[in-house]
N, C-alpha and C positions, 0 to 999 in steps of 0.2 A: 546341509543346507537344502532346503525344498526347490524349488523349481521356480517357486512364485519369488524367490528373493533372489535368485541368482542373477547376476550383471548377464545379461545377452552377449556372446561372443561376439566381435566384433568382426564386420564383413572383410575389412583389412586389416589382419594381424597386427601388421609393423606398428598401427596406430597406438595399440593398446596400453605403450608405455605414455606415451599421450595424454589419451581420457583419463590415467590415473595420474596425473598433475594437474588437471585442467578439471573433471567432474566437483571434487571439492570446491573448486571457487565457484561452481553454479551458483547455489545459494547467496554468499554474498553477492551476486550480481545480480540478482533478482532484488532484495533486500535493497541495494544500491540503485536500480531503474526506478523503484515507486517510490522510495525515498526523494531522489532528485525533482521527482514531478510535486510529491507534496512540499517541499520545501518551498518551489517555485510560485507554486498557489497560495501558501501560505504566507511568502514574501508578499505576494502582489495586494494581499488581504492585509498586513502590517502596512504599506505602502496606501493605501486606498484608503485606511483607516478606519477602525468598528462603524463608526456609527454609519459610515457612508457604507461597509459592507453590510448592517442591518437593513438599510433602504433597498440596494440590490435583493438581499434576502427575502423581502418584503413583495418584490415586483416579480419574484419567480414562486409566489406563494407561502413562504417559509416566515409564519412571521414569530421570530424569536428576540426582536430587538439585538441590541449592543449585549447583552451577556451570551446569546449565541454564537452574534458573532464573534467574540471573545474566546467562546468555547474553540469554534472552529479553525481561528487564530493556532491555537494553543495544539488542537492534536495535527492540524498540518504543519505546521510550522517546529515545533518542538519535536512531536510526534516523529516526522519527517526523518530529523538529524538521529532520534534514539534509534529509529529502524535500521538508519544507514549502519550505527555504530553494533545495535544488535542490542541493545539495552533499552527494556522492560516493552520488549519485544513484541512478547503476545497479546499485553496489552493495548498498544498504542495500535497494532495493526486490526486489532480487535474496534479499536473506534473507529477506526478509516473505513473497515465493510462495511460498520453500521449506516456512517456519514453516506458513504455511498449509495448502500441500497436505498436508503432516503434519496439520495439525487437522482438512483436510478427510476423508482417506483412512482416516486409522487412528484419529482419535478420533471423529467427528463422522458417518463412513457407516452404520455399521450402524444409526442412527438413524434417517434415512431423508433426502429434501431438506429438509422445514420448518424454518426455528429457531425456530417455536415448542414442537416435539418433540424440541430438541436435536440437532436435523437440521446436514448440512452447507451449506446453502444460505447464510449470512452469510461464513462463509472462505473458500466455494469463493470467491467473486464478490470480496472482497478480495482473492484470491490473485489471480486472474485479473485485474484491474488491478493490482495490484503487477508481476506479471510483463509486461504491456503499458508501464507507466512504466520497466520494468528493459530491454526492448526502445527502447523511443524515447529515456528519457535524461530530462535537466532538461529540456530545451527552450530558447529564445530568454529566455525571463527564468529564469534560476536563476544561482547559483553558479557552478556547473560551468561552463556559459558564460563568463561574466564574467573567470572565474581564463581560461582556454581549454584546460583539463583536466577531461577524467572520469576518475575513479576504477572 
């Protein structure tokens, strides 16, 4: 094993029996943080309902009617729960960069970084883990695994 793969010794020993119960559920908890958030956005989008989410859509420049926001229904909402589970994984996290760097680039920049200013700083950094989970995949506990297909 080269040097570049090898785990860092650990500055407390004793730990190590530790990080090796605990490092495997990194991923799904990563998996499970932006899952929870798109679920919640996605509920609030079923809750709000398309059309009234195309009008929002509409007044932040994005004008896709009711089948966008259908679209965006579907990969938050759906999306969401397959990430948490780990099934069809790199897909759906693959829409969620996309959706975001759209929120971050064209709705969200000219704002400035903050999101207390409407800034892009809450999308970019979801996108940016959506796209890192769309790169790596379920991992060891998901779905995808399990079945021995990615989507």
């Amino acid at each position: 094993m080269t040097d570049a793969t090898r785990e860092p010794r650990p500055l407390l020993p004793f730990l190590e029996p530790l990080y090796g119960v605990l490092v495997p559920l990194a991923w799904p908890l990563v998996r499970c943080a932006i899952a929870w958030n798109l679920i919640v956005h996605g509920w609030g989008k079923v809750l709000r309902g398309p059309a009234a989410q195309a009008v929002q859509l509409g007044r932040d420049g994005i004008d896709g009617g009711i089948p966008l926001a259908l679209l965006l229904i579907f990969v938050e909402l759906v999306g969401g729960v397959c990430i948490a589970l780990g099934l069809a994984t790199r897909f759906f996290a693959a829409a969620v960069a996309i959706e975001m760097g759209v929120l971050a680039f064209h709705t969200y920049w000219g704002h400035g970084f903050s999101w207390n200013g409407r800034g892009y700083e809450y999308v970019l950094m979801w996108g940016l883990v959506s796209l890192a989970i769309a790169l790596r995949g379920g991992g060891p506990y998901s779905l995808d695994r399990k079945i021995g297909r990615e989507f």
